[in-house]
Each structure stands twice: as structure tokens, then as C-alpha cells.
C-alpha positions in Angstrom: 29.3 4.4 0.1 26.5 4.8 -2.3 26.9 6.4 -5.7 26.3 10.5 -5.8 24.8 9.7 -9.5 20.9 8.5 -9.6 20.1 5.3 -10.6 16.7 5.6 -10.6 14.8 9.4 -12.0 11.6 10.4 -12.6 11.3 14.0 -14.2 7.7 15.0 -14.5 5.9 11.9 -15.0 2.4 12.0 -15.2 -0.8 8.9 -16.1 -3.7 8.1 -16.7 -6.1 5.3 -16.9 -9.1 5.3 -19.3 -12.4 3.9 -18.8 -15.1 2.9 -20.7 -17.9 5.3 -21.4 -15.9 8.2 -19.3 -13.2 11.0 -19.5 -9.0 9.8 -19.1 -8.7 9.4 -14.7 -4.9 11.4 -14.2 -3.7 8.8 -11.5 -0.2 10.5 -11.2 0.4 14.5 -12.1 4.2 15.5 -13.0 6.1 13.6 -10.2 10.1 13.9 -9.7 12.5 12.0 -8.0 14.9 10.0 -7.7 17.2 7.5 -6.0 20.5 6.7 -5.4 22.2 3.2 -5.2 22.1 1.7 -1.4 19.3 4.3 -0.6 15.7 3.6 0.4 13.5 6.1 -0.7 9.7 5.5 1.3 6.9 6.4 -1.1 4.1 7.5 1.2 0.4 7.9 0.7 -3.3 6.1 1.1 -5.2 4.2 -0.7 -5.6 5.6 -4.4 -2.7 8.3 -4.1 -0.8 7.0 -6.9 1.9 4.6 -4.4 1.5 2.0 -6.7 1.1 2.9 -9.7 3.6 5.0 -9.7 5.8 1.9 -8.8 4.3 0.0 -11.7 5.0 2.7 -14.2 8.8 2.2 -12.8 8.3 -1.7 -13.6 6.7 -1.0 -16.6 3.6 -3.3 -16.1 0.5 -0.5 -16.0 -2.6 -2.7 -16.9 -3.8 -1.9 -20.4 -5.2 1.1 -20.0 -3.4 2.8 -18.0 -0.1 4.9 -19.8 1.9 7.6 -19.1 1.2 10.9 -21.0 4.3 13.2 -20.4 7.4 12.8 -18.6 10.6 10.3 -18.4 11.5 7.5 -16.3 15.2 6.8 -16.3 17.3 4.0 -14.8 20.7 3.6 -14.9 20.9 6.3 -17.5 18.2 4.3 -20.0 14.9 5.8 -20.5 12.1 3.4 -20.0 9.3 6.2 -21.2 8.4 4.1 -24.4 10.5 1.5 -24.7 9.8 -1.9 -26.6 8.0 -4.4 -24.3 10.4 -7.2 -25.3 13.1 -4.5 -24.0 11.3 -3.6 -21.2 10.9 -7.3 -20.4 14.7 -7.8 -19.7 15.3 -5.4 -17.8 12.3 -6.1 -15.8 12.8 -9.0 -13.3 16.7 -9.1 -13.6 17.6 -5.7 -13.3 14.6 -4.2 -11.8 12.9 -6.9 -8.8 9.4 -6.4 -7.8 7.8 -7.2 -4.2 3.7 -7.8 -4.3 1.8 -6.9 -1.7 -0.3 -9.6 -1.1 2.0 -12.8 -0.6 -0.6 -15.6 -1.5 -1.6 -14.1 -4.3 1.9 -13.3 -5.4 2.5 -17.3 -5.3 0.5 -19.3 -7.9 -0.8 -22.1 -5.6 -0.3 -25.1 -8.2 3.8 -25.1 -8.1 6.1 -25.5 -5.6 7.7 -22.1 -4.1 11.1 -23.5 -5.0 10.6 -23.7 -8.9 8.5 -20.3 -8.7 11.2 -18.9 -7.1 13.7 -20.1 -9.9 11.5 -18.3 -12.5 13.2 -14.8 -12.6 16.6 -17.2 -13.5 14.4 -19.0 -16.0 12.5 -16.7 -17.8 16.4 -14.4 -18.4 18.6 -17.6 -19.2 20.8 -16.9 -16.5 20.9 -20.2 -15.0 20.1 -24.0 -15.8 17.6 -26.3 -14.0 20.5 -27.2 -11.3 21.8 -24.2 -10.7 18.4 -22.3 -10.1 17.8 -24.8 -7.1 21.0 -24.2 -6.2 20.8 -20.3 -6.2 17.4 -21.0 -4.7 18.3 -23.0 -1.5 20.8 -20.6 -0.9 18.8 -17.3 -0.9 16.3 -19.4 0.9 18.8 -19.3 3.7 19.8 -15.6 3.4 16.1 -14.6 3.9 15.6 -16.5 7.0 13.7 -19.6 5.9 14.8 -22.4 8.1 15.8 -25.6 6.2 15.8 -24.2 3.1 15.8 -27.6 0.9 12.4 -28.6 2.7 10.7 -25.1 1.8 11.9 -25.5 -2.1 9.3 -28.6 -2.3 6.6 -26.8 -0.5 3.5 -25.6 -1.5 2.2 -21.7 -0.6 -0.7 -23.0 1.3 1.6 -25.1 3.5 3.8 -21.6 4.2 2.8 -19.1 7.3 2.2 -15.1 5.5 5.8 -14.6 6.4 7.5 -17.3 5.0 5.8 -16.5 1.6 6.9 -13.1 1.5 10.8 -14.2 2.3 10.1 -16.4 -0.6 9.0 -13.2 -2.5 11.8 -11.7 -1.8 14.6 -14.2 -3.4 12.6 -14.6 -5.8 12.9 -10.5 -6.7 16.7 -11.0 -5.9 17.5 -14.3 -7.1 18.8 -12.1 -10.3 20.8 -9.5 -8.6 18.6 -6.1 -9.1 20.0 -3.3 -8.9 16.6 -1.4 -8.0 14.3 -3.2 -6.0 10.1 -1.8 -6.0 8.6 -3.0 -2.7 4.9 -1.9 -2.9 3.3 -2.4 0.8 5.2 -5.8 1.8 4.2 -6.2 5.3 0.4 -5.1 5.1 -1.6 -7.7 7.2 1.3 -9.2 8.4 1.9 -9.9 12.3 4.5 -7.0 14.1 7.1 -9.5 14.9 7.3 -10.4 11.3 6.8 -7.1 9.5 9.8 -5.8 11.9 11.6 -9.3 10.6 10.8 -8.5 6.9 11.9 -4.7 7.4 14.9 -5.7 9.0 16.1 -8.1 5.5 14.9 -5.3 2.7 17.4 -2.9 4.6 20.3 -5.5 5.3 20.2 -6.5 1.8 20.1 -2.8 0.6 23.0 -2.4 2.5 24.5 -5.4 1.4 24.4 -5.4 -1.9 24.2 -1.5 -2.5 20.4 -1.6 -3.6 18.2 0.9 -4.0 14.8 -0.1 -2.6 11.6 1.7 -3.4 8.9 1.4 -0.5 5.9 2.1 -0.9 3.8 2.1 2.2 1.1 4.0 3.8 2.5 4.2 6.8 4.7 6.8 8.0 6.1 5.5 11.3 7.4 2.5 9.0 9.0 5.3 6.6 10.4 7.3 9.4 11.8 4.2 10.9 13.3 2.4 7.5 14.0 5.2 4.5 16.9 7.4 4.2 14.4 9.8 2.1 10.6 10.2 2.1 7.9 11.3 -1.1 4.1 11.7 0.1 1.6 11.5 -2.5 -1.9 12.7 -2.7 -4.3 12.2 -5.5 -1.6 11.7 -7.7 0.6 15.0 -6.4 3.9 14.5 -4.8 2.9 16.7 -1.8 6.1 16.4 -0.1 9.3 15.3 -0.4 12.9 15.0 1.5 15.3 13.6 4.0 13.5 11.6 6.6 14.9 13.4 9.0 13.3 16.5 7.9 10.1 15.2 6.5 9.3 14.5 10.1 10.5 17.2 11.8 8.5 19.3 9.5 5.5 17.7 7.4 5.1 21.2 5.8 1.6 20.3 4.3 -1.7 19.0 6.4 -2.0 16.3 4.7 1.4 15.2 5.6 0.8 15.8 9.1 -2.0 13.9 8.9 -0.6 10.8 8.1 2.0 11.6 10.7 -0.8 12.0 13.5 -2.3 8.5 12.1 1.3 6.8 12.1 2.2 4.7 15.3 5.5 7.2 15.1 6.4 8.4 18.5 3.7 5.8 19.8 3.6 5.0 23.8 1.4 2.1 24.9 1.8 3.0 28.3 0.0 6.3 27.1 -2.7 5.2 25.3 -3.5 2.6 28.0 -3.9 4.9 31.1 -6.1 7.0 28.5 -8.2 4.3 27.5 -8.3 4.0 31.8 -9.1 7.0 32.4 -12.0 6.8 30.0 -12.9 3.8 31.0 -14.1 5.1 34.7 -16.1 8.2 34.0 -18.4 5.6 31.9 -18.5 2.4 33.5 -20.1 1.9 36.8 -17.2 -0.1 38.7 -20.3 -2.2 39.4 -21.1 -3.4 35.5 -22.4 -6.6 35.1 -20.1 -9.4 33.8 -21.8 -10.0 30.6 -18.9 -12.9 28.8 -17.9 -15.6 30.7 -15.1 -17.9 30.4 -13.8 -20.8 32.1 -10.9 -23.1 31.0 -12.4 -23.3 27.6 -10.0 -25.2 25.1 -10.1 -26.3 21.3 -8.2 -29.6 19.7 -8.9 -30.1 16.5 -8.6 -33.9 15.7 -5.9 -35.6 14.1 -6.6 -36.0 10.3 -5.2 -37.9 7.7 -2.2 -39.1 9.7 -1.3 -35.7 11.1 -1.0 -35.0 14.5 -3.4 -32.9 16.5 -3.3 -29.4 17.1 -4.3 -27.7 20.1 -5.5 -24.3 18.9 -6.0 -23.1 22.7 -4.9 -24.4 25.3 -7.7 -23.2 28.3 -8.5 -19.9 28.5 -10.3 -18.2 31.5 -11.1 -14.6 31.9 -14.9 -12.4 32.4 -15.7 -9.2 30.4 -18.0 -6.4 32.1 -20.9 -4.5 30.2 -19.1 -1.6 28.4 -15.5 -2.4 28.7 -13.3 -4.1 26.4 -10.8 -7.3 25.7 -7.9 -7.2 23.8 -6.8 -10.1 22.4 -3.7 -10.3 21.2 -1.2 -12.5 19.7 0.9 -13.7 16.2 -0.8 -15.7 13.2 -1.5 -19.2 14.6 -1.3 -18.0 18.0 -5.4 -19.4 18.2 -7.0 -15.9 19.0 -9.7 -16.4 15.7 -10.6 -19.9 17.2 -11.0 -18.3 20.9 -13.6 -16.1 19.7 -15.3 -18.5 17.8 -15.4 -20.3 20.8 -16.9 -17.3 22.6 -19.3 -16.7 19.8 -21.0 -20.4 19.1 -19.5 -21.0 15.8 -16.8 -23.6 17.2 -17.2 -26.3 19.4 -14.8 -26.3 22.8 -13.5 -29.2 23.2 -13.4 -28.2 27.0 -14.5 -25.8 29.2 -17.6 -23.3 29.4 -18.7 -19.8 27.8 -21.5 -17.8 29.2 -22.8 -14.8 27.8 -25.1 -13.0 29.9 -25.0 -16.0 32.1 -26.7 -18.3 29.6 -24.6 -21.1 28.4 -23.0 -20.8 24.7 -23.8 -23.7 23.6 -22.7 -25.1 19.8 -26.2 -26.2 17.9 -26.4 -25.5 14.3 -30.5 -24.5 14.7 -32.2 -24.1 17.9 -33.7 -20.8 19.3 -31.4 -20.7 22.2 -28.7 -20.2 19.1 -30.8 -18.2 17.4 -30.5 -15.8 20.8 -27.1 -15.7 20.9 -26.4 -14.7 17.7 -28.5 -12.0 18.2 -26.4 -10.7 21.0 -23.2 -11.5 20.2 -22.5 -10.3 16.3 -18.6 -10.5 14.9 -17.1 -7.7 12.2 -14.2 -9.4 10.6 -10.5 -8.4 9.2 -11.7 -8.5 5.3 -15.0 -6.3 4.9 -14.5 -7.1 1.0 -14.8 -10.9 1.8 -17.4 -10.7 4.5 -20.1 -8.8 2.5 -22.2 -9.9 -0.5 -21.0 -7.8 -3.6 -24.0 -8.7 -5.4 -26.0 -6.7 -3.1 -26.5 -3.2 -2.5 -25.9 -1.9 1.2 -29.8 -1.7 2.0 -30.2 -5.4 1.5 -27.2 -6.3 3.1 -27.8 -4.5 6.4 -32.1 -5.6 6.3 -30.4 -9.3 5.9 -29.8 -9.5 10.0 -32.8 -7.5 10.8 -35.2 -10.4 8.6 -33.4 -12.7 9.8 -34.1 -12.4 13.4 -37.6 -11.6 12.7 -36.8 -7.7 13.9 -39.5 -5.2 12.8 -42.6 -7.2 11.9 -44.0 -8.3 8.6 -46.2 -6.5 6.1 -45.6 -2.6 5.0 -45.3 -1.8 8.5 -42.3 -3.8 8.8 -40.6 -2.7 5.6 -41.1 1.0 6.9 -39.3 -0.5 10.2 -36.7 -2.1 8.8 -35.6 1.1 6.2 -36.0 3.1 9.4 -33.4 0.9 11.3 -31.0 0.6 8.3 -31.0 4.7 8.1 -30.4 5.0 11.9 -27.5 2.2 10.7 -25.7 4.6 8.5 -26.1 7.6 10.9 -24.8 5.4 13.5 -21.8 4.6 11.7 -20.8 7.8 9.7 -22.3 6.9 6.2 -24.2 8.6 4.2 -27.5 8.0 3.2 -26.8 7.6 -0.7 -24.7 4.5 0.0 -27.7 2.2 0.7 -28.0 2.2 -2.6 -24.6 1.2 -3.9 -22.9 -1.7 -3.9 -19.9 -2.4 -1.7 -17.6 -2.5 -4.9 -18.5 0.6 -5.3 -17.5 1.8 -1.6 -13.6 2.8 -0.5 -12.0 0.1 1.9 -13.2 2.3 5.1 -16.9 2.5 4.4 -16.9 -1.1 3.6 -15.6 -1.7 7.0 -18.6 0.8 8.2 -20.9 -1.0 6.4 -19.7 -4.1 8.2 -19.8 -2.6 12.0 -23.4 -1.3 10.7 -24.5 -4.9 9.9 -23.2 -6.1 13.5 -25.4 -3.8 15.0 -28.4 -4.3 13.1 -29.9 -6.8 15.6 -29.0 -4.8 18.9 -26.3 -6.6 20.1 -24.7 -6.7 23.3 -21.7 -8.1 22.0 -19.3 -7.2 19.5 -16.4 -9.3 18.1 -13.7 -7.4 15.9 -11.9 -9.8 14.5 -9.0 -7.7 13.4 -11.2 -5.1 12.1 -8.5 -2.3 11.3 -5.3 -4.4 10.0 -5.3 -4.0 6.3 -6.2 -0.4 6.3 -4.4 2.4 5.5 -3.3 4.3 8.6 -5.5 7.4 8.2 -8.8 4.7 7.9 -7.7 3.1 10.8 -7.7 5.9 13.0 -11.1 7.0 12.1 -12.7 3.5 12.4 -10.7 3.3 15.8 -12.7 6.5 17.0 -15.8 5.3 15.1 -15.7 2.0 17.2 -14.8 4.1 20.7 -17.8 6.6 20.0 -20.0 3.3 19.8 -18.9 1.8 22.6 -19.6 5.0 24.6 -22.6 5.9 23.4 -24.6 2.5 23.4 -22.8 0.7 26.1 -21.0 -2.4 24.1 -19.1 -5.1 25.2 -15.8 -5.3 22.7 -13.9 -8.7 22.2 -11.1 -7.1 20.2 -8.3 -9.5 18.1 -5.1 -7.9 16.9 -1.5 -9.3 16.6 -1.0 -5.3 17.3 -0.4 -4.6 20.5 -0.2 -0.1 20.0 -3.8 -0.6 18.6 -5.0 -2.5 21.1 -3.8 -0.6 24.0 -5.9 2.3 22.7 -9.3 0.5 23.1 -9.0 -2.0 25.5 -9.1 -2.3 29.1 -7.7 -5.9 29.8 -5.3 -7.8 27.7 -5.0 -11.2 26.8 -2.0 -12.6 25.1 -1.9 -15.4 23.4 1.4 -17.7 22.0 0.4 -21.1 20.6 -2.5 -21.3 22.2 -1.6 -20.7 25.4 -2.1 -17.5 27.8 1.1 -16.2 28.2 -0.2 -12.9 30.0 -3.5 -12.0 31.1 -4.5 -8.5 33.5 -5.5 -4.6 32.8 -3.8 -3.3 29.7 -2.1 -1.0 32.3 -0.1 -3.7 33.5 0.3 -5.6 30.3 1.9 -2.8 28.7 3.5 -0.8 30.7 5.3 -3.3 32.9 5.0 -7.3 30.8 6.2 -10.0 32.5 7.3 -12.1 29.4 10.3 -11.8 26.7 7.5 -12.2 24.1 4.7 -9.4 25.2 8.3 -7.1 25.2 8.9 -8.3 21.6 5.4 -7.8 20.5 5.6 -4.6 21.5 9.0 -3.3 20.5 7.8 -4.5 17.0 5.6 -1.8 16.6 6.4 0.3 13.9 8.3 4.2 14.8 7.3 3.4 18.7 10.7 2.2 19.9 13.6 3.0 19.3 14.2 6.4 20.0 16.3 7.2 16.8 12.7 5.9 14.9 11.0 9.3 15.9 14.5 11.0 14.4 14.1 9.6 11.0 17.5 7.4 11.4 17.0 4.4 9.3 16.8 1.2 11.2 20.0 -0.8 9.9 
């Protein structure tokens, strides 16, 4: 049974960061709480609510300028508020583990995931060189990584997402916490393995009667996982409770909000004979078949005496003007290559793509290319990555519209071109002040706006979303999910749409395509697909999805 007394409290704890040239920025305003041993307590809120910060000021590692101004943070009956670094530094990493969010970057690519996991044991003298690979290989095993003594001597790169955040994970327990901070440890990740990942944090609470701070943005992940739930908003704990309760009554709009945006309570079957429904009233059942394919395959050759890997298998399936493909599938599954494939930026090794019934064929110049790309146009997972932060959004959405010669030369052309990049921002639900700024300067959401904007500089026929919504807070997603249906309704697009996410998928799409391996396990109307699959794995992907299944999810009873 877990301990009545708190191990963890925070009684009116506020901070701020300071910047250069500009007033103190309060990033968290008299929070309490606290948590009990074997509880998990779900900290709740989107991007720049304070989530993690709040968990670093628990850790004690707030970059330099950020402190805490008033309040106390107290574990295990020690306060932390001002405590000696070199203090603060032993409790930190043996009594208090810490999950990253972002696996790869958690890892430093240079050592081998066994030794970094060993480094918590290390850096407290609790164990010698022997005994940390020891320790090591075993948690290794209790986390789910199979052959445990080959992953020690492996490098990050050579890990799946997954695998690194199990390795994450003994690490932060290889010292036997007693509080574990989790800040967003499944973001990006695939269902299947976020649900697998879920499913440890909460046996090991139970197990070893650990209190496990989540912080997530996602409330059909708290309502499914946490005994309690705290919402933040701009720094304000908004609300706060039993999970139970939180659900049953948000008690705040915000709150209910991110309930609305959550996947709690989702059904696919739902949201496909929705997207059906809406489907018919806009799409003639006589649209042309604008993408084409036939058995279309990708190998990629055998290098430096590894074996080849077939990426996919041989696909076949046509997409009418207006409607959209889902394609769906794990990491490694091959659904980036396929749309490559579809796009002319990968070879097939087999097989044949059409778009509008010309040939997609692989050239690196050529104006049949040059055509193409101007029809078909991608929007990819990482906006951050995929646009130029040196450049302000103006130049970055004129870059397609010179490059395909669109608007003339001279004045006349400028004038065309700053007309087209206005319509651009109207078009995607940006304001006009943000051609001007640069996309540093932008919140994760309009940089993904700024991105579909770019894709339809050109006119395109074609547009392929390469998971466009997965690393965004739930309340983002939704709008850029109605931002992408108003678009397709309103200038008739053709939507190539890659998720691992089946419960987004179902909402835009009108046939699925499921892909394992690089095979097509199931292929047919999302209807179908969802509501009645035909394979163990399309019923996996789907029960993985967070707060849809099971039942007790939408009650707020902890998944054990």
C-alpha cells in the first residue's frame, strides 16, 4: 500500500527566467502538490505551461537563469528550495531519476548505451566497473530489451526510438529512485510502443512503490495511466485532483479543452463514417484517379557486408481527386520510403507511379521533374527541421514560387509573388505580421502552418503529410487537423497522409493502407479497416491508442 505521508510537496512555488535586455518571464505562479509513494501524479498542459519546468525545478537543474522566487520543494521531508548544488547533486540521479523527452538526444552518440547507462552508478560510487554492467544487463532485461548483453555494446544510432527510451529508463532506475520525473516520454513515438513504455513506468511504480511524475500534454494518456491529475496553464495550476474526477468534471475551459483534444473516449469507427459521410457531399463518386500505383517496391542494396533490406515490398492502390490515403504503420514499417516513391525523391526498384497519369519518373533535373514537383509537394513531421531558420517566413514561402518560375520577373512579379505569399497566410490561419519573423520566433503550430503554406505555394494537386501532427501538443494537433480538412474541402486536394496513429488517421482519411515491414498487411475504406480489421496487428495498432480502449480509460482507472 502506498505511504499516507508525501514524499514529494510543492507549497507555493513560483519562477522565473530572466532575459537579456527585458523584464523577469514568471514561468510558474505559486503551484502545490504533492505525491505519495507508488502514486503517479499526470502533470498536464501544452507547450509553454510550465510542465517542464516545473519538473526541472523538482530535479533541481533550471538552466542559469531561470530560479525560483518564493515557495518550497520538499522530498522526503528535505527541502530542496536552496540547497548546495554539490547537495543537490546527490540526491539527484540516485534518489530522484529523470526521463528526457527526446530519447536520441538523451543518449550521447559517442558511447556505448551500456556504459551510459552505468553512469548514474558511476557518478554516486555505488557500484564498480563489474558490477555496473552487471546491474546494467539486468535492468536491460526488466525493461524489455531483448538480449540484453548485445544492446550493452550498442551504439544509439544502432537502437529503434523505443529501445533508447527503455535504455533511458534503467538508466533513471539503475540507482533505485524513490521519485521518478518523466517529462513527455513517449512523444513521437509509434502507439504500439508508447502503450509498451506506459505499461513499464506503471509496473515499475507498482513494483517498487515509486512515485512517478508525468508530465505530458496529453490527457487521454493521464486519464488512462495517473492515479491523480494537475493541469497547468501559463504557469497556473488550473486544476487539480483524482483522475477520476478531473474527468468527470474538467471544472475550467481550458481543462475541457484539452479533454476535447485528447483521444479520451476516442472511436475510430466514429470518426471514419464521419470522415464518409463528408467525403460524399464533396466528391463526385466520378473524381478522377489522380495517384497511381502499381506493385511498386524499394530494396536498398546491400552495403558494406550487410544484408539487404526491402523497405517495401509492392504496393498497389489509386487515389481520387479530393479524397485522402492514410497510410499507416510502426517506425520501420517503410511508409516514409513509399511516399518518396510516390513523390520522385526515391527510385523504385520495381513497379510504376503515375500522377495524373504521367509517369513519376526519378531524374535529378529535367522538366518533366520539374512538373511533378510542382504538383505533388510534401509537409514533413519536424517543421523546425524542414524550414530555413535563417530566413524570415516571406522568403521562405517566395522560395517555391521562384523556383518554379510562378509570377513573372521584374516589379510586376515581386508584386505577384507578395500577393501569393499573403493569400498563403490567409489560407493557412496566419497572420500577416509573421512574414516578417523568423520561424524561431514562431510556436511549434504556426511553424507547421508555415510549412503546409509553403506546400501550397506552387498550386499543387498533391499533398504529402508526412506525419505532420505527431510531435504536437494535442490542442495544436486538432487545429492543424481542421486546418488541413478545411483545405482539402475548399481547394479540392489529394492527401497522402503517414501516421503510425491509426485514431488520427481515421479522422481524415478515406482509405487505409497498413503497412508492417514493408508489406501491405491491410488495404480498403477506412470504414472497413477500422471498424471490422482483418489482422492481429491493425487490432493492436488500434487498441494502442491512448484513452480509446479500454473502457475503465474513459473512468480514470489507472492502467496497471
Amino acid at each position: 500500500m502506498s505511504s499516507p505521508e508525501p514524499l514529494l510537496t510543492l507549497d507555493g512555488v513560483s519562477a522565473q527566467f530572466a532575459l537579456p535586455g527585458r523584464p523577469p518571464v514568471r514561468v510558474l505562479d505559486d503551484v502545490s502538490l504533492s505525491l505519495r509513494p507508488g502514486q503517479v501524479l499526470a502533470l498536464v498542459g501544452e507547450s509553454g505551461s510550465g510542465k517542464s519546468t516545473l519538473g526541472r525545478t523538482v530535479t533541481g537543474t533550471l538552466p542559469e537563469n531561470g530560479r525560483v522566487t518564493a515557495g518550497h520543494v520538499t522530498f522526503a521531508g528535505r527541502e530542496l528550495t536552496g540547497l548546495p548544488e554539490r547537495e543537490r547533486r546527490a540526491i539527484r540521479g540516485k534518489d530522484i531519476g529523470y526521463i528526457p523527452q527526446d530519447a536520441l538526444l538523451g543518449l550521447n552518440p559517442l558511447l556505448r548505451v551500456g556504459v551510459q547507462a552505468g553512469e548514474p552508478l558511476r557518478a554516486h560510487g555505488l557500484a564498480g566497473k563489474a558490477e555496473r554492467r552487471e546491474r546494467v544487463i539486468e535492468l536491460f532485461g526488466k525493461v524489455g530489451l531483448r538480449d540484453p548483453e548485445k544492446i550493452y555494446g550498442a551504439y544509439p544510432h544502432e537502437l529503434s526510438g523505443g529501445m533508447c527510451q527503455r535504455v533511458l529508463i534503467a538508466a533513471a532506475m539503475s540507482t533505485g529512485p524513490r521519485l521518478l520525473v518523466a517529462d513527455e516520454p513517449t512523444t513521437a513515438l509509434d502507439v504500439t510502443v508508447q502503450k509498451t513504455i506506459l505499461d513499464l513506468l506503471g509496473g515499475l511504480a507498482a513494483e517498487n512503490d515509486l512515485a512517478v511524475l508525468l508530465v505530458t500534454h496529453d490527457l487521454g494518456v493521464a486519464a488512462e495511466r495517473a492515479d491523480e491529475i494537475a493541469v497547468l496553464k501559463d504557469g497556473v495550476l488550473v486544476r487539480s485532483g483524482r483522475t477520476r474526477e478531473v474527468v468527470a468534471d474538467p471544472g475550467d475551459g481550458y481543462t475541457e479543452q484539452l479533454l476535447r483534444s485528447s483521444s479520451l473516449g476516442f472511436s475510430g469507427a466514429d470518426a471514419a463514417a464521419a470522415r464518409q459521410e463528408r467525403t460524399a457531399t464533396r466528391v463526385p463518386a466520378d473524381a478522377p484517379v489522380v495517384v497511381r500505383a502499381r506493385d511498386v517496391a524499394k530494396t536498398f542494396r546491400a552495403h558494406r557486408g550487410r544484408t539487404a533490406v526491402t523497405a517495401v515490398a509492392g504496393a498497389s492502390f489509386e487515389v481520387r481527386r479530393g479524397t485522402t490515403l492514410g497510410i499507416v504503420g510502426e517506425s520501420g514499417s517503410g511508409k516514409t520510403t513509399l511516399v518518396r516513391l510516390l513523390a520522385g525523391l526515391t527510385p523504385p526498384s520495381s513497379g510504376t507511379v503515375t500522377v495524373d497519369g504521367e509517369p513519376v519518373v526519378h531524374h535529378r533535373r529535367g522538366a518533366g521533374q520539374a512538373s511533378l514537383y510542382r504538383k505533388v509537394q510534401m509537409v514533413y513531421q519536424d517543421p523546425f527541421a524542414s524550414l530555413n531558420p535563417r530566413t524570415v517566413v516571406r522568403s521562405i514561402l517566395e522560395e517555391p514560387l521562384t523556383g518554379h518560375r510562378i509570377g513573372g520577373s521584374g516589379r510586376r512579379g515581386a508584386a505577384e509573388r507578395a500577393r501569393r505569399v499573403d493569400e498563403l497566410l490567409e489560407q493557412t490561419g496566419l497572420p500577416a505580421s509573421v512574414a516578417d519573423r523568423y520561424t524561431a520566433e514562431l510556436s511549434g503550430g504556426q511553424r507547421q502552418r508555415v510549412a503546409i503554406a509553403r506546400a501550397l505555394a506552387p498550386h499543387p494537386e498533391v499533398l504529402v503529410l508526412d506525419e505532420p501532427v505527431s510531435a504536437l501538443d494535442v490542442t495544436v494537433r486538432r487545429q492543424i487537423l481542421d486546418l488541413l480538412l478545411d483545405l482539402q474541402d475548399r481547394l479540392s486536394l489529394t492527401y497522402l497522409f503517414v501516421s503510425h496513429d491509426l485514431g488520427v488517421v481515421a479522422e481524415l482519411s478515406d482509405e487505409v493502407l497498413v503497412l508492417r515491414h514493408g508489406d501491405v498487411v491491410e488495404h480498403g475504406p477506412a470504414s472497413d479497416v477500422i471498424s471490422r480489421p482483418r489482422t492481429d496487428y491493425v487490432r493492436r495498432l488500434l487498441a494502442s491508442i491512448p484513452g480509446a480502449a479500454p473502457a475503465s480509460a474513459a473512468a480514470g482507472t489507472p492502467a496497471q
